[in-house]
N, C-alpha and C positions, 0 to 999 in steps of 0.2 A: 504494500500500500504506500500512494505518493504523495499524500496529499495532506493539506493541515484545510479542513473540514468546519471545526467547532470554533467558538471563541476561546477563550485562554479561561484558566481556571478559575470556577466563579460564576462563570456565562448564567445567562437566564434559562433556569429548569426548573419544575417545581416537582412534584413529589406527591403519594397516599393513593391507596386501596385498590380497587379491582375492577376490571370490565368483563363481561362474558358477551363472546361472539353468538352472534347464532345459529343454529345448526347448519354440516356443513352442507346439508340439499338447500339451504334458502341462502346461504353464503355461495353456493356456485352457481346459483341461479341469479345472484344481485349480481357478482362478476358478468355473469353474460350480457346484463343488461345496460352497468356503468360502460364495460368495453365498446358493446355498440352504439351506445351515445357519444362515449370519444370519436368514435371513427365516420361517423356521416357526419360530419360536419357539424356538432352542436358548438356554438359558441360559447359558453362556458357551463361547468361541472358543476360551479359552486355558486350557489344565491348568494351566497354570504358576502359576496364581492358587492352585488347589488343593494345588498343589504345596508353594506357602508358609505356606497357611493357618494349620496346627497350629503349625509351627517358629514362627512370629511370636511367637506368643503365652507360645512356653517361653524365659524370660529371667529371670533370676536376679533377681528381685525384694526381696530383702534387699539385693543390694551393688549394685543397680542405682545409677547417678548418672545426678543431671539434668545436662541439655544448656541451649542457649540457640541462639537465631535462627541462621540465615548466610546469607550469598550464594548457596553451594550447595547448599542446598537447594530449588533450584528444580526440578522436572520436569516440572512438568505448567502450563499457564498459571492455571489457574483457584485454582491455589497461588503465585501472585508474590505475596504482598500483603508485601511486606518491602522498603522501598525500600530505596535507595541510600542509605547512609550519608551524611550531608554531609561536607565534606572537613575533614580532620586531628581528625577527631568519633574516641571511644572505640569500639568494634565492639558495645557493645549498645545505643545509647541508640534504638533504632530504633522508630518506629511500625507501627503495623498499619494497612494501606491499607483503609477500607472502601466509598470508591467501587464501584461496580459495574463501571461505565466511567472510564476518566478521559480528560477532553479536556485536551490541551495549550495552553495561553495563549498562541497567535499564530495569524494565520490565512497560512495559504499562499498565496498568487497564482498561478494559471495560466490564459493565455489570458484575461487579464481579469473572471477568476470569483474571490470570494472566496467559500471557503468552510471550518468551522472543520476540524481536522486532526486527528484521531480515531484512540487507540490502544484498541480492542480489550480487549487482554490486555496482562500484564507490566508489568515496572518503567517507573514513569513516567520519561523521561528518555531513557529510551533510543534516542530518535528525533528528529531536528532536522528544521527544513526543509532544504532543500537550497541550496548557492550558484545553481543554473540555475533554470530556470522546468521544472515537471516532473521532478522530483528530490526525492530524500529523504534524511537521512543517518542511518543507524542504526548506533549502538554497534557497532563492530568486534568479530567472536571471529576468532579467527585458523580456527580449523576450519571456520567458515562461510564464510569470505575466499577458505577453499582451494577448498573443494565451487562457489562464483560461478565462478571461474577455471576448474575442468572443465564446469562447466555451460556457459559460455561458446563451450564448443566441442562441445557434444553436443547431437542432436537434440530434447532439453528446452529447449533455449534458447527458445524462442518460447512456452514452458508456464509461466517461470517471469520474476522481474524481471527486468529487465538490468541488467547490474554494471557501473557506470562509473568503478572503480577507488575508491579510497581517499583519504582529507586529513585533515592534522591541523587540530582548529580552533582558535580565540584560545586555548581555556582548555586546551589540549596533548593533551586526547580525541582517539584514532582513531575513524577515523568510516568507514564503508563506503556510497558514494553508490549510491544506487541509482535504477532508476525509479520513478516514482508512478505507482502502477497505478491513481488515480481520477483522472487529469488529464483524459481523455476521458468522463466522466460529468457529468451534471449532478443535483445532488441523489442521490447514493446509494445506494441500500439495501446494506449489507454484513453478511457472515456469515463469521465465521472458523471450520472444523469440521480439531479436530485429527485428523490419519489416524493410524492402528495402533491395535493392540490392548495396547500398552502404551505409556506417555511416559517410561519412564524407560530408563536401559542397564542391562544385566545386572549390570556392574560398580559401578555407584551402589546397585544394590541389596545386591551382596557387600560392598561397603564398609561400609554404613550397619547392618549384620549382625555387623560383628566387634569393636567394642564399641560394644554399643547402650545410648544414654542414655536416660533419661526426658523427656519434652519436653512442659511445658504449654502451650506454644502450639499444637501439637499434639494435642494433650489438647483445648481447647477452640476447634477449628475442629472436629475431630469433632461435639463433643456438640450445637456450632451446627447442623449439617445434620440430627444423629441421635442424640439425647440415648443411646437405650439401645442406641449401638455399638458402647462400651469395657465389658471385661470388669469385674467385680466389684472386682477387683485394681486394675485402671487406675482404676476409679472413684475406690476407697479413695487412691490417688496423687496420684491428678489427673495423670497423665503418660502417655504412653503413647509407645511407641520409635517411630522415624526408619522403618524400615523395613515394620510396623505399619501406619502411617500413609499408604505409598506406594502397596501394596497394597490397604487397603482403601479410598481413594480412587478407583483409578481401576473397581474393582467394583461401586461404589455408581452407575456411570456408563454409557453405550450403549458406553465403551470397549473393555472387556471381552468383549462381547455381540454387538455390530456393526462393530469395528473404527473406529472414529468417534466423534466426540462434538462439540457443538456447545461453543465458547467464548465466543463474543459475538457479535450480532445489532444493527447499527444500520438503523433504517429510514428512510427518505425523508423524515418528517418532525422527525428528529433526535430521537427515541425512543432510546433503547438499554438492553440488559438482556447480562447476565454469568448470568443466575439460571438455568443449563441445568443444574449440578453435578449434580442427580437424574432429569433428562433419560436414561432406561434405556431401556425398551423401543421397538418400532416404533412405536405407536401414539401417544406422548409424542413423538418426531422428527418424526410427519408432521405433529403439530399446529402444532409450531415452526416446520416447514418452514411450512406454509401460511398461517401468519399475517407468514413473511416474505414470499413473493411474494402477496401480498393486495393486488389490482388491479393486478397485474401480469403475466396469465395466459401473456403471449408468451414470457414469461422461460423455462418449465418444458422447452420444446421445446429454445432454445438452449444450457440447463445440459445435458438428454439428451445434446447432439449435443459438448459439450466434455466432458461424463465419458467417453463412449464415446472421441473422440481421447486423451484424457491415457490410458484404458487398454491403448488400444493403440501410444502411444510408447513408457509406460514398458517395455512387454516385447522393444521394439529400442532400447532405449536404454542404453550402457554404464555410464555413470552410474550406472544404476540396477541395471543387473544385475552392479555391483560394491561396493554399499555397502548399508549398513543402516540404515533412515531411520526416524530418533527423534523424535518431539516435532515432524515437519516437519506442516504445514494446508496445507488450500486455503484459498484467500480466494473465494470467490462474491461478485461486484458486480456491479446491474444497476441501470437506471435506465426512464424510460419506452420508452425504444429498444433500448438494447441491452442485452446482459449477455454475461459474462465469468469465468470459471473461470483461475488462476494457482498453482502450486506454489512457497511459502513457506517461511522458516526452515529452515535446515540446519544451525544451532550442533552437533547431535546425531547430524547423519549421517556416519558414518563408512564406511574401505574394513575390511572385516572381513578376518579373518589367512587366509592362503592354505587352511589345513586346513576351513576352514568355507564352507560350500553351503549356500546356502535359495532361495527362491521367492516371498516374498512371503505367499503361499496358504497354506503350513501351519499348524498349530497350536502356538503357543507352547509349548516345550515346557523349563523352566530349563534350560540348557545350548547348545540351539539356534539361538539368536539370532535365531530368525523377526519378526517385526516387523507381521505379519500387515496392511502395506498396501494391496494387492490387493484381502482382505476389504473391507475400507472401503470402495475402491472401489466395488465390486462392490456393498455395499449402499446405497451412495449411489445408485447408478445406479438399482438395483431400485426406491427408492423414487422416484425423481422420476419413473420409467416406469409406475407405479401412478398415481403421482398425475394425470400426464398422462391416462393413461387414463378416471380418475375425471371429468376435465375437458375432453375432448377435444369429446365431444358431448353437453352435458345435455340427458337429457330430460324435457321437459315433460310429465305426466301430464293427460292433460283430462277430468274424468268428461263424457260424454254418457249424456243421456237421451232416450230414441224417444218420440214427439211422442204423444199421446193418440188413441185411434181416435175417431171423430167419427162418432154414431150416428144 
């Protein structure tokens, strides 16, 4: 794994009690139904988008005050660009990340292979190499510490890293060691695709709602993707509030629409692009998709055959059928041989309170807490079983022509 994913130790997760899916004939029968609403065309999954739409925008713009950067402000990856503060530094003096990708200055050793160590998404920093050979160490969140240690013991265990306990290193950083999930490849292709149909918690959103500042960094990562997305008001500011920002983010994206969205794509020959942010509909995914398996046709069957497994553990898996999975991705790696599908990041999955029941499959609805994983799934699959299809048997068209009569 290459990637630093979560915010830094601390991040926003919260925590308590139980959810029960339900049964798994009315849970593969919702899958059926979320997937084919992704796939003809629905414009969006989630009400809950619409839900917020108007309220965003009513915010007392005379006694409105501006905000400034933070740490948590993170929910989504393709929004990290806010590093890490350097140490005993004032809390704004922070740059804006404009890497695409950012690679880490040392190279990793395993099995005699050097090759360089690539994060994806997220705050630089947030990932070491590891003390073993095949090993990583990533920024400790105590919430994701908890979620490795049930994983550890649930039939996900073989979907996701292996957690091989925790160390502090020289500089007094907790670090959570994990596996390298590219020790067995050689030369790479990696794609990170965040799942659900939103990245942030319901309560980051209620929070960032009950006094909302103005924020020109915000302000101007909008106008960068979509000059005319801020209202007439926000223009005249140049600000535009927290919560504003979180919503129209992830609408601008296949988030919303497919439950999915791509973050960062490295290829084989040490290419890489972050530039998916407007990556929306199906037809924008399958190009992305296919430009990353591009001469690598054997790949498309063995991603089939790992989305269909991860869909059907997570529906006997407690794990899953007792928490709410925020901001978690697959990682997709393949190489000339093989490829590999893995369940990532859990800073943001939490066990939800006893009163609350979902499935995966529903429709985001404010209040609900759906997460609408499953969807993702679900369209993940559809699309590489399309694709397959497309490319299973090409065929070659030949005009013939009948030979002239000879008089």
């Amino acid at each position: 794994m290459r990637r630093a994913s979560s915010p830094a130790a601390g991040s926003a997760a919260a925590s308590a009690a139980a959810l029960l899916l339900r049964t798994t004939a009315t849970s593969t029968t919702a899958m059926t139904t979320c997937s084919t609403m992704g796939t003809t065309g629905s414009t969006s999954a989630t009400p809950g988008y619409e839900q917020y739409q108007k309220s965003l925008l009513e915010v007392p713009w005379p006694h409105a005050e501006y905000g400034e950067a933070s740490s948590d402000d993170l929910s989504s990856e393709w929004d990290s660009d806010v590093p890490e503060p350097p140490p005993n530094s004032k809390h704004s003096g922070w740059r804006k990340l404009r890497n695409i990708v950012q690679w880490t200055p040392f190279f990793q050793t395993y099995k005699k292979q050097r090759y360089p160590w690539v994060q994806l998404a997220g705050h630089q920093g947030n990932f070491k190499a590891g003390p073993e050979p095949g090993t990583i160490l990533k920024k400790l969140c105590p919430k994701e510490q908890l979620c490795f240690q049930v994983l550890m013991k649930d039939v996900l265990r073989p979907y996701v890293p292996e957690y091989k306990g925790h160390l502090t290193t020289d500089d007094g950083d907790l670090y959570l060691q994990l596996e390298d999930l590219l020790g067995d490849f050689t030369s790479p292709c990696v794609m990170d695709c965040k799942i659900g149909v939103r990245t942030y918690l319901e309560e980051e959103l209620a929070k960032a709602k009950e006094k909302p500042k103005l924020r020109k960094d915000m302000y101007e990562k909008m106008i960068q993707i979509d000059p005319n997305a801020p209202s007439e008001e926000e223009h005249r500011l140049k600000g535009v509030t927290k919560p504003r920002y979180m919503v129209w983010r992830e609408t601008i994206s296949s988030t919303a629409t497919l439950g999915f969205r791509i973050e960062g794509i490295k290829k084989s020959d040490g290419k890489s692009s972050k530039d998916f942010k407007t990556t929306k509909n199906r037809d924008q995914v399958i190009e992305a998709f296919r430009d990353f398996v591009a001469g690598f046709p054997h790949v498309i069957p063995k991603y089939i055959n790992r989305l269909r497994a991860i869909r059907d553990i997570l529906v006997n898996s407690k794990f899953f059928t007792t928490h709410e999975v925020i901001g978690s991705s697959l990682l997709f790696v393949h190489d000339s041989k093989n490829a590999n599908i893995w369940l990532i990041d859990f800073a943001k999955t939490l066990i939800l309170p006893p009163d609350i029941r979902i499935n995966h499959t529903s429709e985001w609805v404010v209040g609900n807490h759906e997460d609408g994983y499953l969807i993702g799934i679900n369209n993940l699959l559809d699309i590489f079983t399309d694709m397959n299809a497309a490319t299973a048997f090409p065929v070659t068209l030949i005009e013939v022509t009948a030979p002239s009569e000879v008089t």
